[in-house]
C-alpha positions in Angstrom: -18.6 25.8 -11.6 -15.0 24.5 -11.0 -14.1 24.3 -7.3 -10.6 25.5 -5.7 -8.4 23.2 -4.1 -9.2 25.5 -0.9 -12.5 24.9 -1.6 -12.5 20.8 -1.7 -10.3 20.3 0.8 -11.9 22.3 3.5 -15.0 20.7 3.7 -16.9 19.4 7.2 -14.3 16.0 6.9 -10.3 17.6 5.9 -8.9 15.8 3.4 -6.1 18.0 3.7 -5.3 17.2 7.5 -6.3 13.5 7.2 -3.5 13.6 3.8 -1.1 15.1 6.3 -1.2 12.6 8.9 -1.3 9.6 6.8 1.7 11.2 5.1 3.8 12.0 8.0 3.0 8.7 9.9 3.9 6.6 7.2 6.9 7.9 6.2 8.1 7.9 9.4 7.3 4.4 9.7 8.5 3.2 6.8 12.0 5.4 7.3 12.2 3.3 10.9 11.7 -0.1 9.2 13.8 0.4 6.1 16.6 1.2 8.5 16.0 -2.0 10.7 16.0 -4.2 7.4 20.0 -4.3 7.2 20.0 -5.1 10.6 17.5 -8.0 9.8 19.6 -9.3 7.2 23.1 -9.1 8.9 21.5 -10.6 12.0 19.2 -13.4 10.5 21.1 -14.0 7.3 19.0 -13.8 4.3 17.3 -17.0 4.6 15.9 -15.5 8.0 14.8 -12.5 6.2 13.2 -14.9 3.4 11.0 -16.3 6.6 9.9 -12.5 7.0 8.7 -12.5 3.4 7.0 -16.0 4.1 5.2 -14.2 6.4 4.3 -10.7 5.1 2.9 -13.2 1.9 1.0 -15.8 4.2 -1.0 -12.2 6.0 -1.6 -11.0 2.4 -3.8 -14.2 1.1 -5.1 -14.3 4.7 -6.6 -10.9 4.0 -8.6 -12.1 1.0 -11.0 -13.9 3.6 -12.1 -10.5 5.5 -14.9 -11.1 2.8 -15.0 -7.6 2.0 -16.3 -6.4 5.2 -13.9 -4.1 6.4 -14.1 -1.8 2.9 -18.1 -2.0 2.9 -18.3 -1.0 6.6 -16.0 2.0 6.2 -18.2 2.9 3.2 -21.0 2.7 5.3 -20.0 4.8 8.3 -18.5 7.8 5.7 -21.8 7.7 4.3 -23.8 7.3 7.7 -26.7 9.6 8.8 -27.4 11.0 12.1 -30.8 9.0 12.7 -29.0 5.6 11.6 -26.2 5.7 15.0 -27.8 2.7 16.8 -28.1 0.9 13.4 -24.6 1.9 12.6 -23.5 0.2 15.9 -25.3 -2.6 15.6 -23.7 -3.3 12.1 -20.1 -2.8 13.6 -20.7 -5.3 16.5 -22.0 -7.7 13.9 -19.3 -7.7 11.4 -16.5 -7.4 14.3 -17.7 -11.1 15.4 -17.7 -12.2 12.0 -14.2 -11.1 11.8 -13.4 -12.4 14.7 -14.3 -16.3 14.1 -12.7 -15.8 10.4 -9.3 -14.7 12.0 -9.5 -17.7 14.9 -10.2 -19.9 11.7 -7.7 -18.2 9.7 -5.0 -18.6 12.4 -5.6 -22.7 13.5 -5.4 -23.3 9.7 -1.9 -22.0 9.6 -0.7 -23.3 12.8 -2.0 -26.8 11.7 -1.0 -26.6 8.2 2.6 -25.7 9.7 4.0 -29.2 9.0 2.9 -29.5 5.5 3.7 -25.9 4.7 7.3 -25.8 5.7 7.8 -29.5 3.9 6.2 -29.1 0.7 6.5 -25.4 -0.1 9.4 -24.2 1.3 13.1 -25.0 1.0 16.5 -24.0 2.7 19.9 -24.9 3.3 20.2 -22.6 6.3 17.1 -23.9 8.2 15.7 -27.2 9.2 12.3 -28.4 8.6 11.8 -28.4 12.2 12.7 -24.9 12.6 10.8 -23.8 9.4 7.8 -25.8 11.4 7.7 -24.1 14.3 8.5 -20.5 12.3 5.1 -20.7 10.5 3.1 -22.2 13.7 4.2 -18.6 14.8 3.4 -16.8 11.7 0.0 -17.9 12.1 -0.2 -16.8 15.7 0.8 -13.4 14.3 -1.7 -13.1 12.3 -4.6 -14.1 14.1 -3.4 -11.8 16.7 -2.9 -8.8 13.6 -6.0 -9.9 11.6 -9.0 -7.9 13.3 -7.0 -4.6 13.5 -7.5 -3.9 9.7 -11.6 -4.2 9.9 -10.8 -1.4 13.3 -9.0 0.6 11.2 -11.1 1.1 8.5 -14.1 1.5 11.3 -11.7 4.5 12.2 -10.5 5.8 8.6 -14.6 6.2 8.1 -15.6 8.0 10.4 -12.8 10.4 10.1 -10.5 10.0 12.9 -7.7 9.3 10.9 -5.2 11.4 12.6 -6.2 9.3 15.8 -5.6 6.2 13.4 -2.0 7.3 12.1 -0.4 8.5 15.4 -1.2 4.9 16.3 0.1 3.1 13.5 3.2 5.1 13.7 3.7 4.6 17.7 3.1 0.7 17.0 5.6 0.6 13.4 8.3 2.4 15.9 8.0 -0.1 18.4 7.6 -3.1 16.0 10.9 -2.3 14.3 13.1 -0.5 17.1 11.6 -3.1 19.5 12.3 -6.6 17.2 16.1 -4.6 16.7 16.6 -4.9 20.7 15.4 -8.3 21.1 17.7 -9.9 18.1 20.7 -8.1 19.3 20.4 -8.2 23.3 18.0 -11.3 23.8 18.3 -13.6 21.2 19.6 -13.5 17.3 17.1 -16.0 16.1 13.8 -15.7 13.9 12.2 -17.0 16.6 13.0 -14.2 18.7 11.7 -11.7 15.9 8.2 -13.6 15.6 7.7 -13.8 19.0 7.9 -10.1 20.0 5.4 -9.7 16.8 2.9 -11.3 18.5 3.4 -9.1 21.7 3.1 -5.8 19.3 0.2 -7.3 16.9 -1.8 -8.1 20.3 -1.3 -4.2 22.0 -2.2 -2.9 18.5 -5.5 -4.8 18.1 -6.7 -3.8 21.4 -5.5 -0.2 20.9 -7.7 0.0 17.2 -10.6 -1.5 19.0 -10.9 0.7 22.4 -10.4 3.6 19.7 -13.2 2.6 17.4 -15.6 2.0 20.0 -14.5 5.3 21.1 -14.9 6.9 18.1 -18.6 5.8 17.2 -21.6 7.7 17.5 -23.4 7.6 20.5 -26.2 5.1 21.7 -27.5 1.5 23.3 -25.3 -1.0 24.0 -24.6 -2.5 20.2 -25.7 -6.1 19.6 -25.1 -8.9 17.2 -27.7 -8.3 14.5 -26.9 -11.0 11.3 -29.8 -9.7 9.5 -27.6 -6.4 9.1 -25.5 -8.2 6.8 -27.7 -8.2 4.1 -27.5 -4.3 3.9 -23.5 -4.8 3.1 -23.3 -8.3 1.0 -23.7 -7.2 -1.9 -21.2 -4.4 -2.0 -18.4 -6.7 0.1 -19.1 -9.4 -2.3 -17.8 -7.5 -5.1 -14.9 -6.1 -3.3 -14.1 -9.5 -1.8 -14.2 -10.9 -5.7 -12.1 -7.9 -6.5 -9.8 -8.4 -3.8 -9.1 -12.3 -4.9 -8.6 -11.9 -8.8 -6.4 -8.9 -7.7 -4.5 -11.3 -5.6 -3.9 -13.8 -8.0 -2.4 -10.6 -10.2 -0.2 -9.1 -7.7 0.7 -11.6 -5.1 1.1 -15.2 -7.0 4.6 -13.8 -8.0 5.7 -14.1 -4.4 4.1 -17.6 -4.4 5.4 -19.0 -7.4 9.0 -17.5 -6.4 8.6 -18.6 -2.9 8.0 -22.4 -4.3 10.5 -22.1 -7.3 13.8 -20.8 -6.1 15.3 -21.4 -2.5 14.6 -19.3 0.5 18.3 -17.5 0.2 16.9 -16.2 -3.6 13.4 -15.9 -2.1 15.5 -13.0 0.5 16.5 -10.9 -2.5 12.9 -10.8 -4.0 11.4 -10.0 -0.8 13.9 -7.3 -0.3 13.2 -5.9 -3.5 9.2 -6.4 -3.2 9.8 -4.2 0.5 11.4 -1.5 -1.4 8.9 -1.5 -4.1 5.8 -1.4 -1.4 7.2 1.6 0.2 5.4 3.2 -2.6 2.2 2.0 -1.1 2.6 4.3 1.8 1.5 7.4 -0.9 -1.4 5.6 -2.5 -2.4 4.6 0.5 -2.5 7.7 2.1 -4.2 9.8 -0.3 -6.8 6.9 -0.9 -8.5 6.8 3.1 -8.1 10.6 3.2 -9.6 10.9 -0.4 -12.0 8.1 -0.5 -14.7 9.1 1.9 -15.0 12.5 0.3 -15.3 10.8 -3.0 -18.2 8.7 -1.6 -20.2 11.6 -0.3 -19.9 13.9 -3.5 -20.9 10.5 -5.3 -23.5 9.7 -2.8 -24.5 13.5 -3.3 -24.4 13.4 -7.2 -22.3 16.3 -7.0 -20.0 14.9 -10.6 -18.1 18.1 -11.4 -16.7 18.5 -7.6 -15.7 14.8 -7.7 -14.1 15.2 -10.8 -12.4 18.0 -9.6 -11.4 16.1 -6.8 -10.4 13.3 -9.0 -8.0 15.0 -11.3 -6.2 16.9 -8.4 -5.8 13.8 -6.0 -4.5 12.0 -9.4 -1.8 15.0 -9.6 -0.8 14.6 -5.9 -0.6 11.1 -6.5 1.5 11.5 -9.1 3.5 13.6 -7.4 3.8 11.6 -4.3 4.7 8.4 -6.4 6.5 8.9 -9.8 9.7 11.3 -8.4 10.2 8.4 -6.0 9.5 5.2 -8.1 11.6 6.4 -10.9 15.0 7.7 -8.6 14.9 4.3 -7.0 14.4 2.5 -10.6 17.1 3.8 -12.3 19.2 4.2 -9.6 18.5 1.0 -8.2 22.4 -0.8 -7.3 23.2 2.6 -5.7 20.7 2.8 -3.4 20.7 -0.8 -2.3 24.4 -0.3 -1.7 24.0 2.8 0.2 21.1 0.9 2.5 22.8 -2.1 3.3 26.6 -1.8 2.8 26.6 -4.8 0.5 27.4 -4.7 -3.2 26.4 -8.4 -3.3 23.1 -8.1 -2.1 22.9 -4.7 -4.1 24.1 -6.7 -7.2 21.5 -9.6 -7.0 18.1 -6.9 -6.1 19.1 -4.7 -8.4 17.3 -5.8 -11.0 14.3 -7.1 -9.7 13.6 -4.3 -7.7 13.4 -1.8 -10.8 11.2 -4.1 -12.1 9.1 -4.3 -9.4 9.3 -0.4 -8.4 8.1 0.7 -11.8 5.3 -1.7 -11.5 3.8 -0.4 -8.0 3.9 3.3 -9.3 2.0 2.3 -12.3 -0.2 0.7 -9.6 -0.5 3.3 -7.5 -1.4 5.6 -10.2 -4.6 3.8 -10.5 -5.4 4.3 -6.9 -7.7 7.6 -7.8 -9.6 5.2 -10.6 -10.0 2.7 -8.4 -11.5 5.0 -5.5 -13.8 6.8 -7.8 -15.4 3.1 -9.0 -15.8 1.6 -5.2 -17.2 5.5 -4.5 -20.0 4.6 -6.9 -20.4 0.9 -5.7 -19.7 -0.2 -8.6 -16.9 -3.1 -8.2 -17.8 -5.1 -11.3 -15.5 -3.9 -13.7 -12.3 -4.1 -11.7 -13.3 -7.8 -11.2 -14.0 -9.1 -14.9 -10.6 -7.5 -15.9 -8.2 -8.7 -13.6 -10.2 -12.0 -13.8 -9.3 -11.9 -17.0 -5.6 -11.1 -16.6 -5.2 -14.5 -14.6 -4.8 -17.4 -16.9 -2.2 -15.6 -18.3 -0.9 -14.4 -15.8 -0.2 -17.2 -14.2 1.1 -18.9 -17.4 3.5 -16.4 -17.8 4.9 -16.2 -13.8 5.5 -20.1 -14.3 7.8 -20.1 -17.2 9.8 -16.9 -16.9 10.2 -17.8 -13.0 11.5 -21.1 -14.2 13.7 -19.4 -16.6 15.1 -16.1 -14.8 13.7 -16.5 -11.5 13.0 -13.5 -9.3 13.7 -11.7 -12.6 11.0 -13.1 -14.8 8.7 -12.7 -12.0 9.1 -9.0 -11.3 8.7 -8.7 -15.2 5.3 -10.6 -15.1 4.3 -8.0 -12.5 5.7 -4.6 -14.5 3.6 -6.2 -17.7 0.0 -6.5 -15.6 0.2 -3.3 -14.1 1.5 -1.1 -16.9 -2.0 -2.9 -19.1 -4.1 -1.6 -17.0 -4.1 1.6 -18.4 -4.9 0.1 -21.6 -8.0 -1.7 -20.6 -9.6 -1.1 -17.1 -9.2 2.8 -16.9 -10.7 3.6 -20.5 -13.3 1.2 -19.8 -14.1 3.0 -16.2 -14.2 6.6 -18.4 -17.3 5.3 -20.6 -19.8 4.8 -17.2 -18.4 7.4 -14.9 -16.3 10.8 -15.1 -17.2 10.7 -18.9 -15.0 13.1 -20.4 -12.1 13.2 -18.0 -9.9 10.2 -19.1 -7.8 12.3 -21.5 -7.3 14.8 -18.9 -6.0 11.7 -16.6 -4.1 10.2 -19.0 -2.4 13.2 -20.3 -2.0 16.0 -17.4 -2.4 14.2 -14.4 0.1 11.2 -15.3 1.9 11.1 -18.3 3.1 14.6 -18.1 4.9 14.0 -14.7 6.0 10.7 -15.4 7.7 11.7 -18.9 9.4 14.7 -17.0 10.6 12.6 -14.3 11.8 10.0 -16.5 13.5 11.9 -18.9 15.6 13.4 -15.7 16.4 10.4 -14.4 17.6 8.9 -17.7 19.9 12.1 -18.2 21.2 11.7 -14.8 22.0 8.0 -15.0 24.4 8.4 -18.4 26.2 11.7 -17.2 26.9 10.5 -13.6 29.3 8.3 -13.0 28.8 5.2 -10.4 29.6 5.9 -6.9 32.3 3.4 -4.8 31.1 4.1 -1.5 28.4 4.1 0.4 28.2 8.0 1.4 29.1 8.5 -2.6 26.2 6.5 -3.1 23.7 8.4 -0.9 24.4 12.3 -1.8 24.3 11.1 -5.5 21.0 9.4 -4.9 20.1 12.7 -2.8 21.2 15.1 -5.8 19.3 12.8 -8.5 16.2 12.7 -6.0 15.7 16.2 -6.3 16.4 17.1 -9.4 13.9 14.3 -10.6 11.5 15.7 -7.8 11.9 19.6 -8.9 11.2 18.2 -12.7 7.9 16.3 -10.9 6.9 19.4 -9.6 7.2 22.1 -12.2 5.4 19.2 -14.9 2.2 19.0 -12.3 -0.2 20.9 -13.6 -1.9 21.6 -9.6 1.8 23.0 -8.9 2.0 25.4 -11.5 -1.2 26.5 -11.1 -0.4 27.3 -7.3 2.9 28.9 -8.9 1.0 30.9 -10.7 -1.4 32.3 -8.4 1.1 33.2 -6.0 3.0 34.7 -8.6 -0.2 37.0 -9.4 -0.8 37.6 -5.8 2.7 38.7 -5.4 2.6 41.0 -8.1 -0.5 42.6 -7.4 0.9 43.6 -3.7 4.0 45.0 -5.5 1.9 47.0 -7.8 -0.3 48.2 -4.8 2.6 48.9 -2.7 4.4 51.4 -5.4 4.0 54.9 -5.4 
């Protein structure tokens, strides 16, 4: 029998309120540091900004080497049992030190590697060697300072205390980004300035995530460091660390290839548009740690017609969340540039690339709900063989259309590997589990939305006529946004089956209420 919505989401763990936080924290976050990024840029020039994306790209391959401990020990405490809380500890202590010595290593390589790193790989007119030097000495500092607060927060997004988890991501974004504001413009302009009061904030932060965890776990002895323990996880952290790789290789090389292909001025606009494009992460990533450990225990449970009930709604939400968004900021891409940072010639060179690159992450973040429903099974195997696949050409393909159209060719490369996974990986996922449900996926959770909202966004774009100033800009990108979201809304099947029922509700209290 079919559960409600009501149903699912208010069981003992609330999807629902751990949605709602994650939501409202990350918007809010990501409202405060898209507002700071014009203030980067006007302040640091945009080679200084192009340092910024040297950094965000350095902390994503150092995340590759968390070995795929963090994901297997949130697994393990959403699927924990009461009698297991001294084992459960033990495990957390164990891979915390692991962690530990991996970001230590992580951040000495960097530090020492600084020299060869800012000679050999990158390239400005605007900064010397020296200063490009001693900018990614501190970039590793930041991240072995940042590095252990992703295993404590998925410690924290298991065992359910995600609200506690999002009210301090948001406190720390709002200080990161109001904070690094203040110190450019009353203490010193320079990139150095920004780095350095990332390290203050990345330090606070870690401690924060880990007095909360330990906070958070179930009761018992002191934990100790157990090894052994590790034997339970490896297999399962293995496959998501293999996964995590290939996937790298897919969706970050792009930034590597166009960091060592074009100069640190064009490497600015592509990290521009790849910020604008990843905003789009703060929805998938939401829904996925407040969907994901219910997933595990109706999986865990065998309970298949509750996940799949689950699974088709959280792909609608997604949906909604992603496509209204992704496809405004595509086809309205100059306008909205030009309304964030008051400058048609930045607008004019992101343009471009950022459609590209927007359209890609929603297709992405469509496959978030796939993607859950396979780790929720353990089964990480079949995300790894096809993206493994992917990367020879892949890579083949980022090399000569980067060298061609730069940033351009690039963000095409990416569009192309996300839009083919629904071609390959998802029907391949709907042979071995949710048998029966991909046409349901593919047809009313996804395509249905994403045809509505594209077809009201293409309208818009050829009736409406470009706007000149930056206030023209943002109420036209406000009147296409909701239009494109009311289309969103009314193609989702979940919404108009909740119009529905309050229409029937509705109309049976008229009736009763008549004479």
């Amino acid at each position: 029998m079919q559960l409600s919505i009501k149903a699912l989401l208010s069981r003992q763990t609330s999807v629902r309120l751990n949605l709602s936080a994650n939501l409202v924290s990350k918007i809010l976050a990501a409202v405060a540091s898209l507002a700071c990024v014009p203030i980067y840029i006007r302040v640091l020039g945009v080679a200084g900004y192009g340092v910024i994306g040297i950094w965000l790209t350095l902390d994503t391959l150092a995340r590759l080497l968390d070995l795929g401990l963090s994901p297997a020990m949130m697994r393990e405490l959403a699927a924990r049992r009461a009698e297991e809380a001294q084992q459960v500890r033990d495990l957390v202590r164990t891979i915390e030190v692991v962690c530990w010595i991996v970001g230590i290593l992580i951040g000495a390589i960097i530090v020492f590697g600084a020299p060869l790193i800012a000679n050999h790989w990158l390239r400005s007119s605007q900064l010397s060697a020296n200063e490009l030097r001693t900018a990614v000495q501190l970039i590793g500092v930041i991240i072995l300072c940042r590095w252990p607060a992703s295993f404590y927060s998925s410690g924290l997004i298991g065992l359910e205390r995600q609200v506690l988890l999002s009210w301090m991501d948001l406190v720390t974004a709002l200080v990161r980004s109001f904070g690094a504001v203040a110190v450019l413009v009353l203490v010193s302009p320079t990139i150095f300035a920004f780095l350095a009061w990332q390290i203050g904030i990345n330090i606070a932060n870690t401690g924060a995530a880990a007095a909360s965890l330990w906070w958070s776990m179930p009761k018992g002895h002191a934990a100790v460091f157990r090894p052994k323990l590790l034997m339970r996880v490896w297999k399962f952290a293995g496959g998501v660390t293999a996964i995590a790789l290939v996937s790298m290789l897919l969706t970050d090389l792009d930034k590597l290839v166009v960091s060592g292909m074009v100069s640190l001025e064009d490497f600015g606009y592509y990290t521009l548009a790849s910020r604008m494009a990843g905003t789009l992460y703060m929805a998938s990533s939401s829904f996925f740690v407040a969907v994901y450990p219910a997933l595990v225990r109706l999986a865990t449970e065998q309970n298949e017609r509750s996940l799949a009930d689950l699974y088709h709604r959280g792909a609608q939400m997604m949906s909604l969340l992603v496509f209204p968004a992704a496809i405004t900021a595509a086809f309205f891409a100059k306008p909205l540039i030009f309304a964030w940072t008051g400058n048609e010639h930045i607008a004019e060179n992101t343009a471009p690339i950022a459609a590209l690159l927007i359209i890609g992450t929603a297709f992405l973040c469509a496959d978030a709900l796939p993607y859950a429903a396979q780790l929720a099974h353990g089964w990480t195997s079949l995300a790894f063989w096809t993206n493994l696949a992917y990367v020879p050409v892949t890579t083949v393909l980022l090399v000569v259309l980067t060298r061609r159209f730069g940033g351009l060719g690039a963000a095409g490369v990416w569009l192309l590997i996300t839009t083919s996974y629904f071609a390959t990986q998802i029907p391949l996922m709907h042979r071995k589990i949710l048998r029966h449900e991909a046409r349901q996926w593919y047809v009313n959770d996804i395509g249905i939305p994403l045809i509505a909202c594209s077809l009201t966004a293409g309208l818009l774009a050829v009736v409406l006529e470009p706007a000149t100033t930056r206030i023209g800009a943002a109420l036209t990108l406000a009147l296409v946004g909701l239009l494109v979201g009311t289309a969103g809304l009314l193609a989702t099947p979940l919404v108009r089956e909740q119009i529905r029922t309050l229409w029937v509700q509705h109309r049976a209290r008229f009736i009763n209420s008549g004479p």
